[in-house]
C-alpha positions in Angstrom: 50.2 15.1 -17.1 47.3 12.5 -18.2 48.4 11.0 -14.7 46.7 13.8 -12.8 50.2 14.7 -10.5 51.1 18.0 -10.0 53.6 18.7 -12.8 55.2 21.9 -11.2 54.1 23.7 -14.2 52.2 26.5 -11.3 53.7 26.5 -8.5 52.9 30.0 -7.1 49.4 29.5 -8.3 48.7 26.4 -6.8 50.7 27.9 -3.6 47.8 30.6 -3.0 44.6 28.4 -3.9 43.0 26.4 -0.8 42.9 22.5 -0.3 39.4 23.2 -2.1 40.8 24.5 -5.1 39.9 28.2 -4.5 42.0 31.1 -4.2 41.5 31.5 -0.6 41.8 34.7 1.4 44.4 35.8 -1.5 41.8 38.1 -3.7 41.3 36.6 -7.1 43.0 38.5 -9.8 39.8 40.9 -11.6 38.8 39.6 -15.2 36.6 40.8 -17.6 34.0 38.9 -19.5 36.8 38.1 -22.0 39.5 37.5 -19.7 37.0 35.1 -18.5 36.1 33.4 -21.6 39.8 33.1 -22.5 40.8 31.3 -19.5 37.6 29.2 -19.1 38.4 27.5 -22.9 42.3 27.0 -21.8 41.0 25.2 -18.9 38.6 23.2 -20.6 41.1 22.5 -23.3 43.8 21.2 -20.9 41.2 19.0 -18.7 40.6 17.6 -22.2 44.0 16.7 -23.0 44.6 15.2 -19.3 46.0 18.6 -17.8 44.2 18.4 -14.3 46.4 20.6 -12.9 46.5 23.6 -14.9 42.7 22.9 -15.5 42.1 23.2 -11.6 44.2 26.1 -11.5 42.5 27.9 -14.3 38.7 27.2 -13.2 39.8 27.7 -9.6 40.5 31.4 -10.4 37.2 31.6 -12.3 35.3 30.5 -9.3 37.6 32.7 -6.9 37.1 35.8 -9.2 33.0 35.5 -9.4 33.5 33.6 -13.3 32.4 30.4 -12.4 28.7 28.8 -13.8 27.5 25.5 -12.6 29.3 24.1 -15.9 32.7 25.7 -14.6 32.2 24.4 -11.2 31.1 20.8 -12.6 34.8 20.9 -14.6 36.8 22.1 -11.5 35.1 18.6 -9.9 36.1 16.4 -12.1 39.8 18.2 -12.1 39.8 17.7 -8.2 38.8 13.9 -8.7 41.1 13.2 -11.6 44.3 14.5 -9.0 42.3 12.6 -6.0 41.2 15.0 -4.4 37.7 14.0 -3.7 36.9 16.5 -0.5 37.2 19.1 -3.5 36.0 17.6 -6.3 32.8 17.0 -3.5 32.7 20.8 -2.9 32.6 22.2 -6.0 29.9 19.4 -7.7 27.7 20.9 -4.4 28.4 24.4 -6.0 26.9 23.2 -9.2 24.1 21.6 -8.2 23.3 24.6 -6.1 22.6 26.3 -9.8 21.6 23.6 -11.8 20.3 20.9 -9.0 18.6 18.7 -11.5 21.2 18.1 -13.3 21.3 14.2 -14.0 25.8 14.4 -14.8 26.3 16.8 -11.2 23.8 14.4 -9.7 25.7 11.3 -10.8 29.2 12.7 -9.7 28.5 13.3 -5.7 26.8 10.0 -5.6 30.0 8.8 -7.1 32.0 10.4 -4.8 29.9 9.8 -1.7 29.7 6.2 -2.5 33.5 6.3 -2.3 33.7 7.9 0.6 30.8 4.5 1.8 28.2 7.0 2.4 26.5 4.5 0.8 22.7 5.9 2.4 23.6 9.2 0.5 24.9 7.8 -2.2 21.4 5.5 -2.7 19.6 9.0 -2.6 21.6 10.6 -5.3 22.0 8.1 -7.6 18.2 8.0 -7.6 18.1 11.5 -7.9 19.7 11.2 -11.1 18.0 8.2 -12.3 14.7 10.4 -11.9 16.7 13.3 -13.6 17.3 11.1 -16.8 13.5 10.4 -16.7 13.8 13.7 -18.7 16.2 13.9 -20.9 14.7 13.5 -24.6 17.3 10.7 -26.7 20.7 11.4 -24.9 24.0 10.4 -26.1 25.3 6.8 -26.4 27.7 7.7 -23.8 24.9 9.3 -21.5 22.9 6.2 -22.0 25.9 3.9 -20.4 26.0 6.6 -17.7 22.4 6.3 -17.2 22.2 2.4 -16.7 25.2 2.7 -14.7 23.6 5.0 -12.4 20.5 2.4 -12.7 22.5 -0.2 -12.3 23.8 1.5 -8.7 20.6 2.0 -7.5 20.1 -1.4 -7.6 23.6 -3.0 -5.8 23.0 -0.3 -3.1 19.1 -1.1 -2.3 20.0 -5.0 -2.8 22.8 -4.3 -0.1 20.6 -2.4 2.2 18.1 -5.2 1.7 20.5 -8.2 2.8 21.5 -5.8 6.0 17.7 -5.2 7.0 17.1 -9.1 6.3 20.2 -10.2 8.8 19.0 -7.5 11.5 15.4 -8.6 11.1 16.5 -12.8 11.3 18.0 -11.8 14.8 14.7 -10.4 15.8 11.8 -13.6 14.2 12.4 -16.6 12.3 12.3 -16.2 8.7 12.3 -20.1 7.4 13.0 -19.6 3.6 11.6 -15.7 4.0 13.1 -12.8 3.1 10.9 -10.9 5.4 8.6 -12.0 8.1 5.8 -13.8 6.4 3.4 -12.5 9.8 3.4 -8.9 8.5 2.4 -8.1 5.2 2.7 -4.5 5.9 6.5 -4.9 7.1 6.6 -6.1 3.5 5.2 -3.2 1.8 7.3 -0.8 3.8 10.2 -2.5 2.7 9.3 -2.0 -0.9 8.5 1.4 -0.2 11.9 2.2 1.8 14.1 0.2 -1.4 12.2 1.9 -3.9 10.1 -1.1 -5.6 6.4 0.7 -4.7 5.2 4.0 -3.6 3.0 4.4 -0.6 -0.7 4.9 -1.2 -3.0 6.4 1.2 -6.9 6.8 0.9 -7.7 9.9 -1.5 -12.0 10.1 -2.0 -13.2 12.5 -4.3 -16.3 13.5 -1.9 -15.8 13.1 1.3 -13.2 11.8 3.3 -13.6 10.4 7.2 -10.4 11.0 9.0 -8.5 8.4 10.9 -9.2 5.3 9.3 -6.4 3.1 8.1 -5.7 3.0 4.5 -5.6 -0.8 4.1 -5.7 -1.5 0.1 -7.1 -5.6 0.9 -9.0 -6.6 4.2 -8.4 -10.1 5.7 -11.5 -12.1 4.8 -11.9 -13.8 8.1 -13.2 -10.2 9.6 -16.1 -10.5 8.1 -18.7 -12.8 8.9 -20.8 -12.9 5.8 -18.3 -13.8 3.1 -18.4 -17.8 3.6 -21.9 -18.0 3.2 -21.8 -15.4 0.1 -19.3 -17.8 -1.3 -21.4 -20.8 -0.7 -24.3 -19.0 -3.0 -21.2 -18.8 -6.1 -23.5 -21.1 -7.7 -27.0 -20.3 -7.5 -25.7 -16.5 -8.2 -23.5 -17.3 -11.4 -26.9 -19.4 -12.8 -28.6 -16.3 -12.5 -26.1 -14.4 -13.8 -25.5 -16.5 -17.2 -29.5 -16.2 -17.9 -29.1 -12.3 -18.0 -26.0 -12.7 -20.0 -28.4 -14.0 -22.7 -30.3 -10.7 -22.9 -27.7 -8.2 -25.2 -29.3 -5.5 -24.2 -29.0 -5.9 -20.2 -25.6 -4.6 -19.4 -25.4 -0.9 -20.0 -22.1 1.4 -19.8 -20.6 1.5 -16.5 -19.8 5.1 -17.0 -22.5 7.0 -18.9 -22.3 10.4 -20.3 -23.0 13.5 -17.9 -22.9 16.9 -19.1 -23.2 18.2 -15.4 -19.8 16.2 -14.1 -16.5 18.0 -15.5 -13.7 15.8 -17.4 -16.1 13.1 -17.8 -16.6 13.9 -21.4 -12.5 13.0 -21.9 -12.8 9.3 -20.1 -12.1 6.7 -22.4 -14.6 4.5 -20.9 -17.7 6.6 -21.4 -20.5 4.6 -23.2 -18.0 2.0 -23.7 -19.5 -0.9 -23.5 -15.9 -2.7 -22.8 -17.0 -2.0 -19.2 -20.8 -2.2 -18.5 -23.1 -3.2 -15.4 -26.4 -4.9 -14.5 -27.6 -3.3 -11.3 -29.7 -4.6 -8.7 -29.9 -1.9 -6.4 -28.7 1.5 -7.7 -28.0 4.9 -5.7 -30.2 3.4 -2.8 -33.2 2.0 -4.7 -33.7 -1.3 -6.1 -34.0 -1.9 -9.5 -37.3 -4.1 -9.2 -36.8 -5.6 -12.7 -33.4 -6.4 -12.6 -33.9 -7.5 -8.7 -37.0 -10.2 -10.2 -34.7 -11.6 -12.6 -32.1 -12.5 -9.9 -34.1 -13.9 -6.8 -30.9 -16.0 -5.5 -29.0 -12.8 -5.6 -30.7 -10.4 -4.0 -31.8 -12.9 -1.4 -27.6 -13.5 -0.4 -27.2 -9.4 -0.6 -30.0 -9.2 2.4 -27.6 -11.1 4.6 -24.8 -8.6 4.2 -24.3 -5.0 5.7 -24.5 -3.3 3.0 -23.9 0.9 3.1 -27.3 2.8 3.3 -27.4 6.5 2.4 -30.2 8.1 0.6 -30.1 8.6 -3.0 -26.8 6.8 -3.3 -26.6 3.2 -1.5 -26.3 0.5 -1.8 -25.4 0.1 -5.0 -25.1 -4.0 -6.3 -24.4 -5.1 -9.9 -23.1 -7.5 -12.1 -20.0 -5.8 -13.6 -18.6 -6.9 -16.9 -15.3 -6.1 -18.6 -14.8 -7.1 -22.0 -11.5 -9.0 -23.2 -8.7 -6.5 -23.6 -10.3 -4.0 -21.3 -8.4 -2.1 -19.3 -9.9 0.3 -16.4 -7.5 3.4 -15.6 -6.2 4.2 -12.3 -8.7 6.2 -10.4 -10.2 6.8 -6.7 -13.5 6.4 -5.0 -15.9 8.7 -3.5 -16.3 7.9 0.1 -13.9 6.2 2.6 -16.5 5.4 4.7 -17.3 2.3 2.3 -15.6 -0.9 1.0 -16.2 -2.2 -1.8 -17.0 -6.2 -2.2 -16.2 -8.2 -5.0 -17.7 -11.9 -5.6 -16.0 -13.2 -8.8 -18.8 -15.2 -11.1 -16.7 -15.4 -14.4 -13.1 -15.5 -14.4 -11.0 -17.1 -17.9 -8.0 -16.3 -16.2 -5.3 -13.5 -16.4 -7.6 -10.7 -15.2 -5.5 -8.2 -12.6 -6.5 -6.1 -10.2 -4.7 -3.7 -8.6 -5.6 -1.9 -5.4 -2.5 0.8 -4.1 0.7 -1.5 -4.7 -1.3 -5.1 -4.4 -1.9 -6.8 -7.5 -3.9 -9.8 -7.5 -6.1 -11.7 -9.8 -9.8 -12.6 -9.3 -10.4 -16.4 -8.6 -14.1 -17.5 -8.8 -16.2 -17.9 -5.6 -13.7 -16.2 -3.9 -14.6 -12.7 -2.3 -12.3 -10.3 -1.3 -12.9 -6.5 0.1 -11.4 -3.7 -0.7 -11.1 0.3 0.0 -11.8 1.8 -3.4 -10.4 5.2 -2.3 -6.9 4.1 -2.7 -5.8 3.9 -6.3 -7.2 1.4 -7.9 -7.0 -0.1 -11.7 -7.6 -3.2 -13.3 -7.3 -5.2 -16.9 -9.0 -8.2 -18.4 -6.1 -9.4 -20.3 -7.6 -12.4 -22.0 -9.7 -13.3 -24.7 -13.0 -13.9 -22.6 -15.3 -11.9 -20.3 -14.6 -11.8 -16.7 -18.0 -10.7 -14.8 -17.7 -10.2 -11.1 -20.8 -9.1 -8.0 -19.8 -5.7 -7.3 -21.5 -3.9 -3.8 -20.4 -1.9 -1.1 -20.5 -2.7 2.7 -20.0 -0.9 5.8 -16.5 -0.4 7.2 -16.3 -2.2 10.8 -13.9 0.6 12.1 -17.1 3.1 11.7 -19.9 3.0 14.8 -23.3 2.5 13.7 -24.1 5.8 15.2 -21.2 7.3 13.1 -22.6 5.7 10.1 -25.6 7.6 10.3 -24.3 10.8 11.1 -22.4 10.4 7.8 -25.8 9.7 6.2 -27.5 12.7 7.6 -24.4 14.8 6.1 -25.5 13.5 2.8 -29.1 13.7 3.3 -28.8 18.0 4.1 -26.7 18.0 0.6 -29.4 16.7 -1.2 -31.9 19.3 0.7 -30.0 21.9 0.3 -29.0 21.1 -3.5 -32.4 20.2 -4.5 -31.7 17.9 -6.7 -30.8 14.0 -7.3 -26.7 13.9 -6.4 -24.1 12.9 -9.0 -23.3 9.7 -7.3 -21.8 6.4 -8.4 -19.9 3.3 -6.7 
């Protein structure tokens, strides 16, 4: 019957098999690999024509007898849930998945089920699961697609649900005037988004050397350091000098330059590109004395500020440039004992920056500090060129004594490599 009710077709048969839909203690009858084939196509063809009964009972002896493949198990599950039984249709979708556990269909059925049963935390987990399953499948079925942005379309009631019920727990613990979170604690925020699925976490990833214990903090609060309002107060005098060098074509050279001695560099998209190109002041540790005279007011404001000192590679300070339509790909710094400054000089306006799962936008005069070994990437969207004053500074959570020793590390490199490093901001 279509109406999934125990027609009384198999009454002995359904007498022997478990609440589970398996034979139970009763030994399975033996089948061969025909036997097997036979009875797996008259199951398939009476779940097709609304048979749930007889289906169950045919794929239940498959299982019972050692027949059943994730597909036969998948079929027994939606038998079970057609006749409402969903503790069985549950335990035999787990018996698929258990062979085919990527499956985005098995995937999609036990969050169904457990989001019938309110499990709706499990449910959240599964229907992303298969969400993240159809990531993979190359041009499905009309039908699948439906499936697919239904399961989509769960993910999102479920997280907007849990949302609502962290939002009421958290009002009972702050004010949140007009909030949806508590505006005092920007990282509450970001672990939210990372618990409901709308970011990832990012932690600190260098390429050279990495200084444990330091908090991965994608943007530091201005106010904690004491030289940025008097850099901001020099916008002026530095942009002047700035637009005078912009006159000289041939100033601004390739950010990233060929180097036959650093692997993958070759494949970059940005080598020699222009698109992204830099006027240095100071470079790996040494001042570039004819940039430097072109740009007294600069290099004047950069003496005020900490910045990092190790041999051979900082400071490093420059006027970087990124041409309209310029993009700069998602990559990591060197060192996380660094942050990296940036004072914007020209800005026209819908140039992003992201740092981890911030994305902001540059606004002239305005500095901002940053740790370059989490992910960073950023585009110049518009039909101008945005230049920013690019240098690194000294992380306060690092003791002077510390910073040293992490100089002296890089100093015995260089000794023992005998040679200039491969070095860049």
């Amino acid at each position: 019957n279509g109406d999934g009710s125990d027609d009384g077709k198999h009454p002995r048969a359904l007498a022997e098999m478990t609440p589970s839909g398996s034979w139970g203690t009763k030994p399975a009858p033996p089948l061969d690999s025909r036997g097997a084939r036979a009875i797996a196509q008259s199951a398939m063809e009476a779940l097709a024509r609304g048979d749930n009964p007889a289906a169950r009972q045919a794929l239940a002896h498959l299982q019972a007898s050692g027949n059943a493949d994730a597909s036969v198990n998948f079929a027994l599950a939606i038998a079970c849930r057609r006749m409402q039984d969903d503790r069985a249709a549950l335990q035999a979708v787990e018996m698929a998945l258990v062979a085919d556990p990527g499956n985005f269909q098995y995937l999609l059925m036990k969050a169904d089920l457990l989001a019938d049963q309110s499990a709706h935390r499990e449910a959240s987990a599964f229907y992303a699961a298969a969400v993240n399953a159809a990531a993979g499948l190359a041009d499905p079925p009309e039908q699948l697609k439906a499936e697919i942005a239904r399961a989509r379309q769960m993910c999102s009631q479920l997280s907007s649900e849990l949302e609502r019920l962290i939002t009421a727990r958290l009002a009972t613990i702050g004010e949140l005037p007009g909030e949806k979170t508590p505006p005092s604690s920007p990282r509450i925020n970001e672990a939210l988004d990372i618990l409901l699925g709308r970011a990832q976490p990012f932690v600190q990833r260098p390429r050279h050397f990495h200084f444990p214990g330091l908090p991965a903090i994608s943007f530091f609060p201005p106010d904690q350091f004491d030289w940025i309002p008097e850099l901001e107060g020099q916008t002026g005098a530095i942009r002047a000098e700035l637009e005078m060098v912009l006159h000289d074509h041939n100033a601004f050279a390739p950010y990233v330059e060929h180097n036959p001695h650093r692997p993958g560099i070759t494949k970059n998209e940005l080598v020699n590109n222009a698109d992204w190109s830099a006027f240095y002041l100071w470079k790996n540790g040494k001042l570039v004395a004819e940039n430097a005279a072109r740009c007294p007011a600069t290099v004047k404001a950069m003496s005020a500020i900490p910045l990092t000192t190790i041999a051979n590679r900082s400071p490093s300070v420059l006027f970087s440039l990124l041409r309209p339509g310029a993009h700069i790909p998602a990559h990591n710094g060197l060192i996380n004992t660094r942050l990296i400054a940036h004072l914007p000089l020209i800005v026209p306006g819908k140039c992003r920056f992201r740092v981890g799962n911030d994305t902001r936008e540059w606004q002239a005069g305005k500095v901002w500090v940053f740790d370059d070994t989490i992910e960073h990437e950023a585009w110049n969207d518009s039909d101008e060129t945005r230049v920013i004053l690019l240098f690194e500074v000294n992380r306060l959570d690092i003791s002077a004594a510390e910073q040293q020793l992490v100089a002296g590390i890089f100093e015995a490199i260089d000794s023992h490599s005998g040679k200039p490093p491969e070095w860049e901001i």
